[in-house]
N, C-alpha and C positions, 0 to 999 in steps of 0.2 A: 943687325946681326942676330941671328937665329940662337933663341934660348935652346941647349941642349934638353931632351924632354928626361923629365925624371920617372926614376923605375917605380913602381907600382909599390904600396905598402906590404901587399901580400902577393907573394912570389907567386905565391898559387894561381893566384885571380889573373886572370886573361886581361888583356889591356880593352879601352873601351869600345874600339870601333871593330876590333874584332875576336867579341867571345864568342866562346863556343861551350856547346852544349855536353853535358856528361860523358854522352856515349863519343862524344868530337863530332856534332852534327852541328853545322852553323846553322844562328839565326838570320831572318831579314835582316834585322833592325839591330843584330849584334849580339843581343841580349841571350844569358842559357837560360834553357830548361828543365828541370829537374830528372827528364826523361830524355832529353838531346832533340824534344821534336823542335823543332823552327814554328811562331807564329807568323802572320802575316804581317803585324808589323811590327813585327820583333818582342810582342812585349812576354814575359815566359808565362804559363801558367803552373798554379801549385800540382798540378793532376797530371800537367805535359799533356794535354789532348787537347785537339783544337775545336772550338765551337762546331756546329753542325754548319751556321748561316755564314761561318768563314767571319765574322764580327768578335775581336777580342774585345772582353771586357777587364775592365781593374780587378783586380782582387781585395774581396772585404776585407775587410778589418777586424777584429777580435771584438772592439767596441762597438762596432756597427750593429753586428750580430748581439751582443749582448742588450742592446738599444733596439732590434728588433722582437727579441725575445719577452724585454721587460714590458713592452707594450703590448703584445699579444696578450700578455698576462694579464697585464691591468683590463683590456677587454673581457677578458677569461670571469674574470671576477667581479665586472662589471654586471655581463648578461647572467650571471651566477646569479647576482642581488635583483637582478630585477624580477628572475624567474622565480626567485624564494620567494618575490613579493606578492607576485601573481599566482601563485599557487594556491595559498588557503583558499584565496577568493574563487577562483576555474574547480577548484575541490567542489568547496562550499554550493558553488551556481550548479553544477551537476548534480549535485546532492538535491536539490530543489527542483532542477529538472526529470530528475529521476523519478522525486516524488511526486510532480505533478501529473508526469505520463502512468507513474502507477493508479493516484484517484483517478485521470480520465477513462485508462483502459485496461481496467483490474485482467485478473488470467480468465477469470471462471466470465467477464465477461466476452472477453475475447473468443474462449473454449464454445458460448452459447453462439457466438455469430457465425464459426466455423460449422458449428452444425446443422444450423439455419440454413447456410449456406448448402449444407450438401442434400440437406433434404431436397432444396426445391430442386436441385437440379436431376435429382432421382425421381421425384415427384412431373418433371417434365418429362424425364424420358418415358415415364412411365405412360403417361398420359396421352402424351402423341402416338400411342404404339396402341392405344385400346379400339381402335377399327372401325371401319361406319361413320355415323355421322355423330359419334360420341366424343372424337378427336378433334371435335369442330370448337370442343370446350376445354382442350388440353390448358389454356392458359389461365386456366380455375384453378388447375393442380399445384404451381407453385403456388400461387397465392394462399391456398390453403397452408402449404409447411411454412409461409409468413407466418401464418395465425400459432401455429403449435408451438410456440416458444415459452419459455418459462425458465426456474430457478432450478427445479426439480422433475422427477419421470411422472410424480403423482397428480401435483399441480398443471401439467401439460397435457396429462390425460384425462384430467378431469372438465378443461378448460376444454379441450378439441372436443368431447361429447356435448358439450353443453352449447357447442358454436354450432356442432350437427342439429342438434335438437332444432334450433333457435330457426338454423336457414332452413329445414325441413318445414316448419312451422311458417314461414316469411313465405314460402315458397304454395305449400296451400292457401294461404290468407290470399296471395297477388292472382294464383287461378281463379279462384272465388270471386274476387271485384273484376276480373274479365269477365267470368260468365254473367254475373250479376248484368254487368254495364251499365253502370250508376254512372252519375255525372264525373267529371275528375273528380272536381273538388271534393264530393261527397265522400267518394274513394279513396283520397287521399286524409281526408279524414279520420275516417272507420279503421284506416291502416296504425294513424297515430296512435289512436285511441286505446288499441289492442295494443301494441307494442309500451306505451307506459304500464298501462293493469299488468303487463306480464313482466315488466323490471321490478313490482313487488312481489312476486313469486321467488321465494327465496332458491328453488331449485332449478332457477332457470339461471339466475345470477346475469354474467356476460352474453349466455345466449338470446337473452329477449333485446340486447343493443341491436344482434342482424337480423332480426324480426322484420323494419320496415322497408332495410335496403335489400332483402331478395324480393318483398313481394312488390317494392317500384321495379324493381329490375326485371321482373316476369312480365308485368305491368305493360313497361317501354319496349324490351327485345322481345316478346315474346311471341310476336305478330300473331302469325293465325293457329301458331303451334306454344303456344305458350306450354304445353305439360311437356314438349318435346326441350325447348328450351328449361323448365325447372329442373326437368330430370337429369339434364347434363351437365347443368351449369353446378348445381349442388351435389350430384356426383363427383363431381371431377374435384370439385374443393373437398368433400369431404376424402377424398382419394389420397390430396395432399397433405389433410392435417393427419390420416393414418400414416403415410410413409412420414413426417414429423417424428409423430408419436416414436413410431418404429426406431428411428437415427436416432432420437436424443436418450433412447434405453438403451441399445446397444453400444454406439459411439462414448465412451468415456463418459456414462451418466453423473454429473457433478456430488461428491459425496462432501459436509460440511461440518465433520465428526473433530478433524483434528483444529480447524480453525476456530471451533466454537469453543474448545479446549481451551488453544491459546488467547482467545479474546477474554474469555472469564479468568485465567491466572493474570492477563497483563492489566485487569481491573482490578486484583487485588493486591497487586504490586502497586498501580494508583494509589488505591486505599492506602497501604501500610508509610506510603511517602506523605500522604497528606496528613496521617496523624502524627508522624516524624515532626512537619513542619506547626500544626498546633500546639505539640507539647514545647517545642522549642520557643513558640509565643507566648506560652502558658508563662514559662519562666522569665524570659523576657522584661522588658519596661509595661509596667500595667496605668491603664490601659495604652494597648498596643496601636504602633501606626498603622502597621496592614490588615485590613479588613474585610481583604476578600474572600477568608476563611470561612467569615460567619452565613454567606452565600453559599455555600458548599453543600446545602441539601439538594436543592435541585438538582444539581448536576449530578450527583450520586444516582439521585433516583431514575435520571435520564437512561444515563448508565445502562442498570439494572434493568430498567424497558427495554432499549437493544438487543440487552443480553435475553430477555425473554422472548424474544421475535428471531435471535440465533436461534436456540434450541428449539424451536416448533419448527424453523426451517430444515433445520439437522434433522430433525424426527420424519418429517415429511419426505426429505431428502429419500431414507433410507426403505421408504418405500417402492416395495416393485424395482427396484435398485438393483441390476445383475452383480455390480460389484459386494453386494452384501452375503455373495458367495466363498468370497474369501476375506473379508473384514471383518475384524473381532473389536471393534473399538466398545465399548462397553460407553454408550453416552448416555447412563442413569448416574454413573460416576458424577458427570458434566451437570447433571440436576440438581442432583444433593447439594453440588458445590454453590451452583448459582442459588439454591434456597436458603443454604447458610447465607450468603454474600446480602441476600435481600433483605435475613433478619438482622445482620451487622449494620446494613446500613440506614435501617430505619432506626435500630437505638442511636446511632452514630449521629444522626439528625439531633436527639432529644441532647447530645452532648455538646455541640455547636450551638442549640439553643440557647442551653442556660449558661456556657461560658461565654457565650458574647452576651448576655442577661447581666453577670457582672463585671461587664465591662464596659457595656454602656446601657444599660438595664433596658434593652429593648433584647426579646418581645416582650420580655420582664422583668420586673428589677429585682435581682438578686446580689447582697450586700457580702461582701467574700472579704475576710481577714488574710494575712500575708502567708501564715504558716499553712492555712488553710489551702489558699491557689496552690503552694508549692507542692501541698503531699498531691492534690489534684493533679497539676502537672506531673509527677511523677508518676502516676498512675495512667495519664494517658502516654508516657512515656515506654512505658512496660505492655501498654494495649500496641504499641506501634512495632515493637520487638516480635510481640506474639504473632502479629497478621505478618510481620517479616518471617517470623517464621513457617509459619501455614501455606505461603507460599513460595518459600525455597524449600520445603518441607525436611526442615531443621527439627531439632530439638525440641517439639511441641511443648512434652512435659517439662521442659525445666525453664521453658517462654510461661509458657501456663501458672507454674508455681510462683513464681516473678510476679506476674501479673494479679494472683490473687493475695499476695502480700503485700503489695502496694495499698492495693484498693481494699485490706483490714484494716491498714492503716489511715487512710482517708475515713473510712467508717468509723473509726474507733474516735476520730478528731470531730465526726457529726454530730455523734450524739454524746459528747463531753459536756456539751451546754444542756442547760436547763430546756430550751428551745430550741431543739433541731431546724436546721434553713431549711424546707420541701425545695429548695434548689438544688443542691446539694447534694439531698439525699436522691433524689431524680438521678444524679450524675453516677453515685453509687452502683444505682441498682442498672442501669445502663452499662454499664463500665461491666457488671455481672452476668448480665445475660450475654453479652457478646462476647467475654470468655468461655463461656458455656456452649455456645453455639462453635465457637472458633473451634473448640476441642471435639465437638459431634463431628464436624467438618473433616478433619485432620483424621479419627475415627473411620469413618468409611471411604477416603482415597487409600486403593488397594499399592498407590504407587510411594506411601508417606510412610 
């Protein structure tokens, strides 16, 4: 007997095998849609639009989604940690690589090979365009703007005369041992000969090195015309090392004014950190663990040798220099400074001495009481202030007054004894003159 079938909980709700859709659009499969569209196999979707590939899929879930979300996350924060990790280090390596590619291929390097380069290739065209059988030796003419290379316009022009001279001279010597017609070897000889005696000629300098190699090369090529071949071959290079000369004056001639600037202030910023770190040794546990302080003359003085091979660079630079038509760099400024810096750092020396003297009494033994290291240390503490300031170009006079009230007072504790330490008082009078000089210093920069 057939169960009578019972009505639906919700009058609303369509029975199972046949609902219908909002707008009354049946489904396949029974089921409505939010929208009345029919799936294919009944089942609704939230949106009522049916897939493109005709393929219904389930509908997610709230949790699903929130369980896809929390994991993306957690990747999110993942590649976060690892890239924070890699960072300093990808920083750091490029910082390294940076500065490797800067030593290998500084600007003003790079600036000399672009103009090398264009020399010769003006120096070709030039060359092969000169007519006859003078363009037989066009491939002299770069070769020559090889040779005219240099740091400055002066030092390129005085090198390229001195390379003319040299092959003018190689180039008579090798006609000469053809006419002659000695044996080779005798030849060969008499060529050597001449070319040493003329490397002590101080005004021949580089030119007496192409002494022996134009007069072999007259020598070998220069068959029955040997004066035809000197004449062209040393033409044509001398040809090249003048368009040289020419390109590296006109082209962005290298000026050395501001980097010589910056290389002497960032040695005296050295300076002012390095007596930072001895006064804070001074006071420190005596004697001290680190000792590479007491080393620290040479490297001063290294220094100061650079710096004096800048400035004659800079000087020379500015020779014959077009750009010194519009440049006002005053680099007697840059001298004074570097002469203070070399009298600083020769007492600087005498101060490293005798405080590592009592500290491990080498290179002399000098016997230092407690009160005594400490007014010491405070006085090189106040010399460290003063060179900070000469070179942030602070408050000279009130680094200066500082500094000479410390070191009255160190003074005043030398000769309290019956017997003054000559270590000691060495340290004084050092400590004195380098305030003296810091303040001449400070004095004539027109920018302090």
């Amino acid at each position: 007997m057939a169960r009578p079938e019972e009505p639906p909980e919700n009058p609303a709700e369509p029975a199972a095998g046949g609902d219908a859709s909002a707008d009354g659009t049946a489904q396949a499969g029974g089921t409505a849609q939010a929208d009345g569209v029919a799936q294919a196999d009944g089942t609704a979707r939230a949106d009522g639009i049916e897939p493109a590939d005709g393929i219904a899929r389930p509908a997610r879930s709230a949790r699903a989604d929130a369980a896809e979300r929390a994991g993306a996350g957690d990747l999110m924060n993942g590649a976060e940690q690892v890239i924070g990790s890699l960072t300093p280090q990808a920083i750091e390596g490029a910082r390294v690589a940076k500065r490797g590619v800067q030593r290998a291929l500084p600007l003003f390097r790079v600036a000399i090979a672009v103009r090398t380069a264009v020399a010769a290739m003006v120096a070709w065209l030039i060359g092969s365009q000169t007519g006859g059988e003078f363009d037989n030796y066009a491939y002299a003419a770069p070769l020559g703007a090889f040779v005219a290379v240099g740091t400055t316009v002066f030092t390129i022009g005085r090198t390229a005369l001195q390379q003319a001279i040299g092959m003018a001279g190689g180039a008579v010597l090798g006609m000469l041992m053809v006419w002659l017609d000695w044996n080779g070897i005798l030849e060969i000889g008499l060529i050597g000969l001449v070319a040493v005696l003329l490397q002590g000629v101080p005004r021949f300098s580089q030119g007496a090195t192409v002494v022996p190699v134009v007069a072999v090369l007259v020598i070998l090529f220069g068959g029955a015309n040997p004066d035809r071949y000197a004449i062209g071959y040393v033409g044509q290079f001398a040809l090249g090392m003048a368009v040289g000369v020419i390109v590296n004056a006109l082209v962005l001639p290298a000026l050395y004014d501001k980097e010589t600037r910056v290389s002497i202030r960032r040695a005296v910023d050295d300076l002012a950190h390095r007596v930072d770190v001895l006064a804070d040794t001074m006071h420190g546990q005596w004697p001290p663990e680190r000792q590479d302080w007491a080393g620290w003359g040479p490297e001063l003085r290294a220094v100061v040798e650079q710096l004096d091979h800048q400035v004659l660079e800079a000087r020379e630079a500015r020779r014959f220099n077009v750009r010194m038509l519009w440049n006002r760099h005053d680099l007697t400024v840059d001298e004074r400074a570097l002469t203070a810096l070399r009298a600083v750092v020769h007492r600087m020396e005498d101060v490293l001495d005798a405080v590592a003297s009592t500290a491990w009494e080498h290179p002399m033994g000098i016997d230092i009481e407690q009160d005594e290291r400490e007014l010491a240390a405070d006085a090189v503490a106040a010399l460290a202030a003063h060179v900070h300031a000469w070179h942030d170009r602070g408050d000279i006079a009130a680094a200066s007054a500082a500094s000479n009230e410390t070191i009255d007072r160190l003074y005043s504790r030398v000769i309290s004894v019956e017997q003054p330490k000559s270590g000691l008082a060495s340290v004084v009078f050092a400590l004195r003159a380098i305030r003296e000089r810091i303040d001449w210093a400070a004095s004539q920069d027109p920018e302090a």
